[in-house]
LOMILO-385841 format. One record per atom (N, C-alpha, C): residue number from 1; atom name; x, y, z; residue in one letter. Coordinates in Angstrom, 1 decimal. Each point is the difference from the previous one (the first is absolute). Example, Ala and Ser with C-alpha at 12.3 -4.5 7.8 and 13.67 -1.06 7.14 Angstrom:
% LOMILO-385841
+-----+-------+--------+--------+--------+---------+
| num | atomo |      u |      v |      w | residuo |
+-----+-------+--------+--------+--------+---------+
|   1 |     N |   13.2 |   -5.7 |    7.8 |       a |
|   1 |    CA |   -0.9 |    1.2 |    0.0 |       a |
|   1 |     C |    0.9 |    1.2 |    0.0 |       a |
|   2 |     N |   -0.4 |    1.1 |   -0.7 |       s |
|   2 |    CA |    0.9 |    1.1 |    0.0 |       s |
|   2 |     C |   -0.8 |    1.1 |    0.8 |       s |
+-----+-------+--------+--------+--------+---------+
This chain:
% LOMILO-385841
+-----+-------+--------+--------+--------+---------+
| num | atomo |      u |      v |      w | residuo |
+-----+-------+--------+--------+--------+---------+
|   1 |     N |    0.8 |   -1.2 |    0.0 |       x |
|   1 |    CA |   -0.8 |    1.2 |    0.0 |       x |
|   1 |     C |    0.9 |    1.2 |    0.0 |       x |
|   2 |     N |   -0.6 |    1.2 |   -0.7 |       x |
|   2 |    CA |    0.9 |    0.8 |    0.0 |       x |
|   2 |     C |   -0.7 |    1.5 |    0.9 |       x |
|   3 |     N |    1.1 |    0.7 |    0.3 |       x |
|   3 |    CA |   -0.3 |    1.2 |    1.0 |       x |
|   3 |     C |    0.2 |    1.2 |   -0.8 |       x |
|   4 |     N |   -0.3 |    1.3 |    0.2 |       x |
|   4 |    CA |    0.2 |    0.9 |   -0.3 |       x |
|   4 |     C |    0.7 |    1.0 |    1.6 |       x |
|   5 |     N |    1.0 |    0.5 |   -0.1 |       x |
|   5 |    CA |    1.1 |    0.3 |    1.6 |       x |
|   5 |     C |   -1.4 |    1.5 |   -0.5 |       x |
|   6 |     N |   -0.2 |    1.0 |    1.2 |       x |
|   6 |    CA |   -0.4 |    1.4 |    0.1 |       x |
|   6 |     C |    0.7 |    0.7 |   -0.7 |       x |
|   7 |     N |    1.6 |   -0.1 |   -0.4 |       x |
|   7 |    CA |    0.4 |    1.0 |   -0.2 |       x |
|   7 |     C |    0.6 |   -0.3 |   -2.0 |       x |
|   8 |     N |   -0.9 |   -1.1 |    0.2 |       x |
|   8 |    CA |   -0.2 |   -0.4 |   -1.8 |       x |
|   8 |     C |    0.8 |   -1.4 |   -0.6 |       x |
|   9 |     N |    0.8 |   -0.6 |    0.8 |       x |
|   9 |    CA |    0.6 |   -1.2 |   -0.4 |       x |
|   9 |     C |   -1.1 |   -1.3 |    0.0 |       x |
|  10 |     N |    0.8 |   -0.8 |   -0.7 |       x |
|  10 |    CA |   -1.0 |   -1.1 |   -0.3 |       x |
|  10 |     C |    0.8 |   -1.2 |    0.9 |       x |
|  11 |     N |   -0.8 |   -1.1 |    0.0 |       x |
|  11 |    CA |    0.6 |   -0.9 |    1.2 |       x |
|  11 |     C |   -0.5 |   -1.5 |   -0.2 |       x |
|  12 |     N |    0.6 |   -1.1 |    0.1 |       x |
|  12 |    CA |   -0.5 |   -0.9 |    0.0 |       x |
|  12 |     C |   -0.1 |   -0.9 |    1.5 |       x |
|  13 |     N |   -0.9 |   -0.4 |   -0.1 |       x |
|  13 |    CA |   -0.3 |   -0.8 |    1.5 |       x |
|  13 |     C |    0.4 |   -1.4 |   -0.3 |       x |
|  14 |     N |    1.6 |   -0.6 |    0.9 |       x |
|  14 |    CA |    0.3 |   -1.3 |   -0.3 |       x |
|  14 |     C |   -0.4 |   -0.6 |    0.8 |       x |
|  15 |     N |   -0.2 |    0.1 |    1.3 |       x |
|  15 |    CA |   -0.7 |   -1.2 |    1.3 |       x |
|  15 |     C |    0.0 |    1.3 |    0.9 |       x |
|  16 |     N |   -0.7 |   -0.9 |    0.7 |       x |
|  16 |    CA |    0.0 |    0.5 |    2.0 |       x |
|  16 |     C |    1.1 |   -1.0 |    0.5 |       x |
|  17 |     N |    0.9 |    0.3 |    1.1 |       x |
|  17 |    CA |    0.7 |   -1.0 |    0.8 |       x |
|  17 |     C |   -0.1 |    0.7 |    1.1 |       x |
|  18 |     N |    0.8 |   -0.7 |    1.0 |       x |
|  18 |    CA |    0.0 |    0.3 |    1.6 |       x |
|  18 |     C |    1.4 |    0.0 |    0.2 |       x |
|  19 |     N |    0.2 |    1.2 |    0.8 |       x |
|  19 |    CA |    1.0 |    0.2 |    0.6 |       x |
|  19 |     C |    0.9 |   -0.7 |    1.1 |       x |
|  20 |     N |    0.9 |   -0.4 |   -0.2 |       x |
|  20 |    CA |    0.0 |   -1.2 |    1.1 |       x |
|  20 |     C |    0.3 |    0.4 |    1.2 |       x |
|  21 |     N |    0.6 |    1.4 |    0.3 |       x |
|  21 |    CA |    0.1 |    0.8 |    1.2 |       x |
|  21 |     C |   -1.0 |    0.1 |    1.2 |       x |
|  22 |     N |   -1.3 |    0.4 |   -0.7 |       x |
|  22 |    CA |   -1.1 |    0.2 |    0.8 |       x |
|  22 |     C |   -1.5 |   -0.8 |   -0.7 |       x |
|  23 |     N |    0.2 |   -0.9 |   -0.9 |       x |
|  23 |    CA |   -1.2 |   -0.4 |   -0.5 |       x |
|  23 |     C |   -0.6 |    1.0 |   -0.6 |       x |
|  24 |     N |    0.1 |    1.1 |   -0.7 |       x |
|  24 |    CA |   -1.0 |    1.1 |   -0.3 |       x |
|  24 |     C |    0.2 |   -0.2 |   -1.6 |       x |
|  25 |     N |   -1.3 |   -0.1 |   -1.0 |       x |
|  25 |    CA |    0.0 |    0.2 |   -0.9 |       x |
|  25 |     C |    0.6 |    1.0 |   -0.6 |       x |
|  26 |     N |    0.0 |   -0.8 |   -1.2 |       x |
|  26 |    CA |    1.3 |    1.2 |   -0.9 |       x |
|  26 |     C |   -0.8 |   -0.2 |   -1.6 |       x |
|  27 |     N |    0.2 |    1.4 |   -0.8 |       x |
|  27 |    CA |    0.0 |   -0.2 |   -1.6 |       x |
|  27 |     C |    1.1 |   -0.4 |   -0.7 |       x |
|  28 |     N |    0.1 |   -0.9 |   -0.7 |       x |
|  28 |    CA |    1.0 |    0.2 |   -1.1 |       x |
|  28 |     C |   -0.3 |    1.1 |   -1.2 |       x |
|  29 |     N |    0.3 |    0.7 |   -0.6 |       x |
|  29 |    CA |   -0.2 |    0.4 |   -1.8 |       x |
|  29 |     C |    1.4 |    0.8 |   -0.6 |       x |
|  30 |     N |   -0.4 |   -0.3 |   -1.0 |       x |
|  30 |    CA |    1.1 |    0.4 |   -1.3 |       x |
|  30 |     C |    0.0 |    1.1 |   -0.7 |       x |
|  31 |     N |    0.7 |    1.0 |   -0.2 |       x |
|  31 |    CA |   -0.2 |    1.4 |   -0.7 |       x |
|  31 |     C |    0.6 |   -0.4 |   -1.3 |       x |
|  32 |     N |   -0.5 |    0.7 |   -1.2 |       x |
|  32 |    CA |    0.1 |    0.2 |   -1.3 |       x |
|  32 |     C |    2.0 |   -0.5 |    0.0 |       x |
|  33 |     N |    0.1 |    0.3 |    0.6 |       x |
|  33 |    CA |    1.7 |   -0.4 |   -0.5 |       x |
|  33 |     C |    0.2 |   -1.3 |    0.4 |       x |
|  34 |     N |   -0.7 |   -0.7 |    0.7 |       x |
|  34 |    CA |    0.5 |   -1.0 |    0.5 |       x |
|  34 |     C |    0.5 |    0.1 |    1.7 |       x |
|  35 |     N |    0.1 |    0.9 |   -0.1 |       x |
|  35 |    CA |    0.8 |   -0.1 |    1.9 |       x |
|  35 |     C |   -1.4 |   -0.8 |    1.0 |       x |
|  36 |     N |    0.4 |   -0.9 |    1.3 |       x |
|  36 |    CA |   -1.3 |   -0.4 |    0.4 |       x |
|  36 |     C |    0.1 |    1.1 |    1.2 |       x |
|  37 |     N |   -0.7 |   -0.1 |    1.2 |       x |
|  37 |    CA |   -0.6 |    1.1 |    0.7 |       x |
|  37 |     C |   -0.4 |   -1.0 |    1.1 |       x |
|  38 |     N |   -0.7 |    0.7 |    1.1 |       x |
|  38 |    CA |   -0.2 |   -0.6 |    1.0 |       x |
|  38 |     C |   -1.2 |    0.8 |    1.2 |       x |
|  39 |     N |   -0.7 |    0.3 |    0.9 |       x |
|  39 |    CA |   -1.1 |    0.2 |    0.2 |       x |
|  39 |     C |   -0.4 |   -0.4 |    1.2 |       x |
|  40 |     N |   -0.5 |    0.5 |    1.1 |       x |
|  40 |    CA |   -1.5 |   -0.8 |    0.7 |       x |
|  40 |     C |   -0.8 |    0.1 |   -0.3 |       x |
|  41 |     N |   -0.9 |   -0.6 |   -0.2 |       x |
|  41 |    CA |   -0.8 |   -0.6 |   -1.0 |       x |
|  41 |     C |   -1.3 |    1.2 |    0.5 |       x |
|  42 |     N |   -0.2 |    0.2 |    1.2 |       x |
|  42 |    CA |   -0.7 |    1.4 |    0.5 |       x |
|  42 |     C |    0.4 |    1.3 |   -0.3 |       x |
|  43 |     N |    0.9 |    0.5 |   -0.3 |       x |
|  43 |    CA |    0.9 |    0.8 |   -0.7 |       x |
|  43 |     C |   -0.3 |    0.6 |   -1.4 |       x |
|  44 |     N |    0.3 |   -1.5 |   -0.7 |       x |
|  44 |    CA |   -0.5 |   -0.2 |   -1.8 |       x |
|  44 |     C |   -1.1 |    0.2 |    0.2 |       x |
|  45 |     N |   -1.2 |   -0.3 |    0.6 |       x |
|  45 |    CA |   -1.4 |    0.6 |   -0.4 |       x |
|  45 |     C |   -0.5 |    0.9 |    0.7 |       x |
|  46 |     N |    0.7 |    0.6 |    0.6 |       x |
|  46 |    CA |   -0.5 |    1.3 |    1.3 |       x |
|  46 |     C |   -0.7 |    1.4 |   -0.7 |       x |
|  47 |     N |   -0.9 |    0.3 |    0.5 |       x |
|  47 |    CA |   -0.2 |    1.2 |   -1.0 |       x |
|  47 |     C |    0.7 |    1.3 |    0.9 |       x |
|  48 |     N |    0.6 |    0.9 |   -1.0 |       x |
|  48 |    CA |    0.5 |    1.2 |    0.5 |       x |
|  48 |     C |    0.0 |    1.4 |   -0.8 |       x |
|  49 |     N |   -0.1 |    0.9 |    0.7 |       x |
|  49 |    CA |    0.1 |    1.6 |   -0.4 |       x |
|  49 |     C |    0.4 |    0.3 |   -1.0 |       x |
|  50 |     N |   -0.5 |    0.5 |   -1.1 |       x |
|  50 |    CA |    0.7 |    0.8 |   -1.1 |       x |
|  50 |     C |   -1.0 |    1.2 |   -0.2 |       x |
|  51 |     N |    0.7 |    1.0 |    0.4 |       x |
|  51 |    CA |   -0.7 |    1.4 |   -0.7 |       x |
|  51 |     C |   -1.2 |    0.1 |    0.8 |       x |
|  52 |     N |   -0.3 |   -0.3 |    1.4 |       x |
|  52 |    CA |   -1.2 |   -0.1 |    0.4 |       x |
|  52 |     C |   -1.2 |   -1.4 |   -0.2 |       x |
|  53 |     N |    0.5 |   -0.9 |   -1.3 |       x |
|  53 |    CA |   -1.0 |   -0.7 |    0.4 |       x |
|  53 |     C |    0.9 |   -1.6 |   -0.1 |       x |
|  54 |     N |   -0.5 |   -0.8 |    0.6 |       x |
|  54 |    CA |    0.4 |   -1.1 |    0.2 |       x |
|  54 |     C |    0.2 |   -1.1 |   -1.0 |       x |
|  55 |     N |    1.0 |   -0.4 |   -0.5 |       x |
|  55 |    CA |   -0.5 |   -1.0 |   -0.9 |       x |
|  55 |     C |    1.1 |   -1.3 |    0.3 |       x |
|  56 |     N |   -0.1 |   -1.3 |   -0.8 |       x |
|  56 |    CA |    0.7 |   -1.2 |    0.4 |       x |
|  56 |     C |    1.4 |    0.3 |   -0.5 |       x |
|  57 |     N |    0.8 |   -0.4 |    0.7 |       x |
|  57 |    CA |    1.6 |    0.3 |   -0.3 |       x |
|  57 |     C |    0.2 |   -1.1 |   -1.0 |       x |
|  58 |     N |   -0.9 |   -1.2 |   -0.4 |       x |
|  58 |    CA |    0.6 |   -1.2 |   -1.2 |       x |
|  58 |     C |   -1.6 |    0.0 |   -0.5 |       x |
|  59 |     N |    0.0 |    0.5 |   -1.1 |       x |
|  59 |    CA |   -2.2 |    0.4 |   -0.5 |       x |
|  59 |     C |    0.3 |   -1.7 |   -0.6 |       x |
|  60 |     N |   -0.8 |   -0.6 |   -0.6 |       x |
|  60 |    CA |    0.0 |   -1.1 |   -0.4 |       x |
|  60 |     C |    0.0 |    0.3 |   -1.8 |       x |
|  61 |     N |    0.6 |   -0.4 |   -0.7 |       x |
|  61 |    CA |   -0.4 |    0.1 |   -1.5 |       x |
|  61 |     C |   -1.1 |   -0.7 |   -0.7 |       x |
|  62 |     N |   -1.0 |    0.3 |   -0.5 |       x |
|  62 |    CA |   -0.6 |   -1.5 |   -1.0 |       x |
|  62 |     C |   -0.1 |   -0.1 |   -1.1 |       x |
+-----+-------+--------+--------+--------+---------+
């Protein structure tokens, strides 16, 4: 599945895994170049502030 970042990048969603530190979910995804990335998984879908109004920091693509 792919994401769109707030600030315009595109993203690919490779799995969820768990952190093995504290058990706390994590995102995997992939940016357009290939680099992979990393996430709590509450984080990647948190909604937050831009310009006064709120929107999702990873919007979903379809």
């Amino acid at each position: 599945m792919r994401f769109r970042h707030y600030k315009g990048g595109v993203y690919e969603l490779v799995c969820e895994a768990t952190l093995e530190s504290d058990l706390s979910p994590m995102i995997v995804y992939r940016a357009a170049d290939g680099s992979i990335w990393t996430r709590p998984r509450d984080v990647f879908f948190q909604l937050i502030e831009v310009d006064g109004v709120m929107v999702q920091r990873f919007a979903p693509i379809n």
